[in-house]
N, C-alpha and C positions, 0 to 999 in steps of 0.2 A: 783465744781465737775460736771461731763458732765452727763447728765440725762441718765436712764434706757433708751433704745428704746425699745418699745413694740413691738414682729413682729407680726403684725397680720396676717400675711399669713402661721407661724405657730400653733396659737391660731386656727385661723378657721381650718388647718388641725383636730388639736385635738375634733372640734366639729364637724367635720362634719365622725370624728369616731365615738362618742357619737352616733350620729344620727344613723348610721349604724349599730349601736349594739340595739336599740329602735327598728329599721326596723326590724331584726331580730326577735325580739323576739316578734313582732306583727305577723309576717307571722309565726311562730313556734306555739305560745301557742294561737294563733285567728284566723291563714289563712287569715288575712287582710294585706293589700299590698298599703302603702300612695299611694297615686295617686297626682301628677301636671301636669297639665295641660298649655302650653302657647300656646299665638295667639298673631301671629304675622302680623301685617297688611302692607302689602308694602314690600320697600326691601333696607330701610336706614344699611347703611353695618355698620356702628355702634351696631346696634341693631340686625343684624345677627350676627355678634358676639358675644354678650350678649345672644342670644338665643341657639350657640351652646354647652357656655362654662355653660348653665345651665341643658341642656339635657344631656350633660356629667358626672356633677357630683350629677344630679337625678338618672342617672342610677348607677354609682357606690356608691352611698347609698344603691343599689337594692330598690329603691322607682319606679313603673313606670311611663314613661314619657309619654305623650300625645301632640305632637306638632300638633298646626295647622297654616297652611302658606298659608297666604291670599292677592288677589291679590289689588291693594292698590286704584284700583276705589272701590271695597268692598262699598256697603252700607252698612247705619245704622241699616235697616232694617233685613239685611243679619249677620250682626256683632254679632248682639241684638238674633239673631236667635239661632247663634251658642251659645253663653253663656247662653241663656232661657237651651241650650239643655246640659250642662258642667251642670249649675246649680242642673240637675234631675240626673245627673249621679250619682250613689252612689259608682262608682268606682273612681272619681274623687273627690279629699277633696281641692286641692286649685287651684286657676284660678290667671292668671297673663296673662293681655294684657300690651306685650310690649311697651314702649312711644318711642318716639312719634306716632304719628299716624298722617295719612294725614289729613291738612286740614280741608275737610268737615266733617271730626269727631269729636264732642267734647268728651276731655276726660274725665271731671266730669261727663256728661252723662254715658260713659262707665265704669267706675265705678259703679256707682249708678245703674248698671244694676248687678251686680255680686254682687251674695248672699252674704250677708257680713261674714256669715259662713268659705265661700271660699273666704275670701278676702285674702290672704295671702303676699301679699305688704302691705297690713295694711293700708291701703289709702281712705277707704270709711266715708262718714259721721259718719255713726256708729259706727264703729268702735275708730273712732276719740272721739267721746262722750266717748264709752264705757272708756277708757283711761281716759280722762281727770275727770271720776265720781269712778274712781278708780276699776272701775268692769271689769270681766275678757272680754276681745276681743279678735283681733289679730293685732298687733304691727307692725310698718311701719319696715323696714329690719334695714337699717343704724341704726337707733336711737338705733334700742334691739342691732344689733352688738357693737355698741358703751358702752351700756351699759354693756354686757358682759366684753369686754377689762377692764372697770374701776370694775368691784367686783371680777377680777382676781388680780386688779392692789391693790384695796384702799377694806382691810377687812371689814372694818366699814365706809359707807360713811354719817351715822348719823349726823347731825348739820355743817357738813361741807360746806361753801359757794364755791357755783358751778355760773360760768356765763358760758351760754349758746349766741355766739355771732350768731347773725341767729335767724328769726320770723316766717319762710316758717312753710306752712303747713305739708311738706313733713317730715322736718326734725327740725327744730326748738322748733314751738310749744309741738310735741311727743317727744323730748329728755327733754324738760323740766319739763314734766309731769312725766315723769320715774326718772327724779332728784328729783320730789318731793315724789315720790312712797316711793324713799330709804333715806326721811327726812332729803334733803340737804334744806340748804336755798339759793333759786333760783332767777338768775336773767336774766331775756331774756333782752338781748342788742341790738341793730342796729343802722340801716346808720343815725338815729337818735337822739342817745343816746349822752347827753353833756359828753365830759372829759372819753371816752370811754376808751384810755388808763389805766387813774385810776381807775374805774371799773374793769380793767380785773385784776389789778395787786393786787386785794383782793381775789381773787378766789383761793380756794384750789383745786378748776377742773374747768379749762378752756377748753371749746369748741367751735372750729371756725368753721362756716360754712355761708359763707357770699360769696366766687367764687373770693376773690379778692387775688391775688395773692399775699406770705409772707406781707398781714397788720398787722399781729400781731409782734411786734419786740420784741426781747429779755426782755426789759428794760418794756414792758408791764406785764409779767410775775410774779407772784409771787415765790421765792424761797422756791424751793422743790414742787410744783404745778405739778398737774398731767394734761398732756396736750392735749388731742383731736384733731385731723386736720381730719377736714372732707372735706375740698375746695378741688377742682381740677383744676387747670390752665394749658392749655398747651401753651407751647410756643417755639418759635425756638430754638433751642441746639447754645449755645454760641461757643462752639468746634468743633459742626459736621455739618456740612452745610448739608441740607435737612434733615436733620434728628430734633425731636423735643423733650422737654424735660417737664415731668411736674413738677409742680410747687403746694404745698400747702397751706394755708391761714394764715401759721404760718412762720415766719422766722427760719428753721430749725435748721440752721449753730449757732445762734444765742438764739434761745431760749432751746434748748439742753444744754447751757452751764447754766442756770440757772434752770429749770425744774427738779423734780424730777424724772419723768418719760416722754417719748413723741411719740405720734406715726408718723413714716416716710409718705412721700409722694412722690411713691407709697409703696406700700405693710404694710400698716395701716390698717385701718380704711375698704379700697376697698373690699381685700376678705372676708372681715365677713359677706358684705350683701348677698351672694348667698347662703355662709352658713346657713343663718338667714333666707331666704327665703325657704330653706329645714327645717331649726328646724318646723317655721310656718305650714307647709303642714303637719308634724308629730303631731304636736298641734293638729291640725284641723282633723286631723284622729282622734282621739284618743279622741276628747270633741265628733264627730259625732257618736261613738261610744259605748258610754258612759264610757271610759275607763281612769286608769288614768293618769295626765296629764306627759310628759317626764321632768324629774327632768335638771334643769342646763339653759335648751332651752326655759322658757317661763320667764315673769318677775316675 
């Protein structure tokens, strides 16, 4: 039987109405108004992109947006300046410096400079602790979008064995902490892991994030398995010359005929994290605030 597909591009639709109805009713019954904030350093046209199509759907939240576009010699000192000064704002509740950044920037540094308050990528030390000690922070985008797709998908993910393929800090580590939030029994796998195949083929929720393009085959799968693809591969279009096609960490064609449920590659897994990046900024209004916290949006 061919697996559910999950669309996550109309899942995030539906939150990112959630979110506009929280917005609402924070500017209604408190005259408070989320605030994000990005900085953009340089001009990687990947990442102008990413920057337009998140100004867009900050402002049709009615959350306001705060861009700042920086020219890409930008020093650290200069960089550091501007987020000391995002940090004091009290109209601004989340800060997001676009990746990559040139060069002579470290980005753990620029992290580590934004309040983890405003951490709203969820990507700071702190916040990374706060996670893994089970106490409230704010949660890297992907992994919380991820998890939202699965407690729409799996009502009760109690006792159920989840492998998590992927170790990155980004995404790896934080999705398998939220596995163990919702008392699955967890296994982080990788480029290491012996008999990796049979590993994944236990898993009641498999999640690939590893960049390697369909590694995971059908026959790795367990039957009825709820399936995650978070990889992105691009690669030349077999059919369209210059044209390119992506590719996800799952073998689609193949593990959809055994899966219970699976998200495609594109329009999975991708538009939850800008979503999830607005739920955060609402989060983070609303704990600065002392208010409480948006039901659906946090873990």
């Amino acid at each position: 039987m061919a697996a559910n597909i999950i669309d996550g591009k109309a899942f995030a639709a539906k939150v990112r109405e959630q979110i506009k109805g929280h917005v609402d009713r924070l500017k209604e019954e408190h005259n408070i108004t989320p605030g994000l904030a990005v900085v953009l350093v340089g001009e990687d046209p990947a990442s102008e992109v990413y920057v337009v199509a998140k100004h867009k759907q900050t402002v049709e939240a009615g959350m306001a947006s705060f861009e700042h576009k920086l020219p890409a010699d930008t020093s650290e000192e200069d960089l550091f300046a501007l987020i000391d000064t995002l940090n004091a704002d009290p109209k601004v509740h989340g800060i997001l410096c676009q990746f990559p950044v040139p060069d002579h920037l470290d980005e753990r540094r620029v992290v580590a400079r934004i309040d983890p308050t405003k951490d709203v990528d969820g990507l700071s030390v702190v916040n990374a602790g706060l996670l893994a000690s089970g106490e409230k922070g704010l949660v890297s985008c992907t992994p919380l979008g991820c998890l939202m797709l699965l407690r729409d998908q799996i009502e009760n993910m109690s006792g159920k064995n989840a492998v998590v393929i992927g170790r990155s800090n980004l995404f790896g580590k934080p999705m398998g902490q939220l596995l163990l939030q919702q008392n699955c029994t967890v296994t982080i796998a990788h480029s290491r892991t012996q008999d990796l195949a049979d590993v994944c083929r236990r898993a009641d929720i498999l999640v690939a994030a590893v960049g390697r393009a369909e590694m995971v085959k059908g026959d790795w799968v367990k039957p009825g398995a709820t399936v995650i693809d978070v990889g992105i591969t691009r690669i030349p279009h077999p059919d369209k010359p210059g044209k390119t096609k992506l590719l996800g960490d799952v073998d689609f064609a193949e593990a959809s005929e055994v899966a219970g449920a699976i998200t495609p590659v594109p329009g999975g897994v991708g538009p939850m994290t800008i979503a999830c990046l607005l739920a955060n900024t609402v989060t983070a209004c609303c704990r600065a605030n002392n208010l409480s916290e948006p039901e659906g949006l946090t873990v």
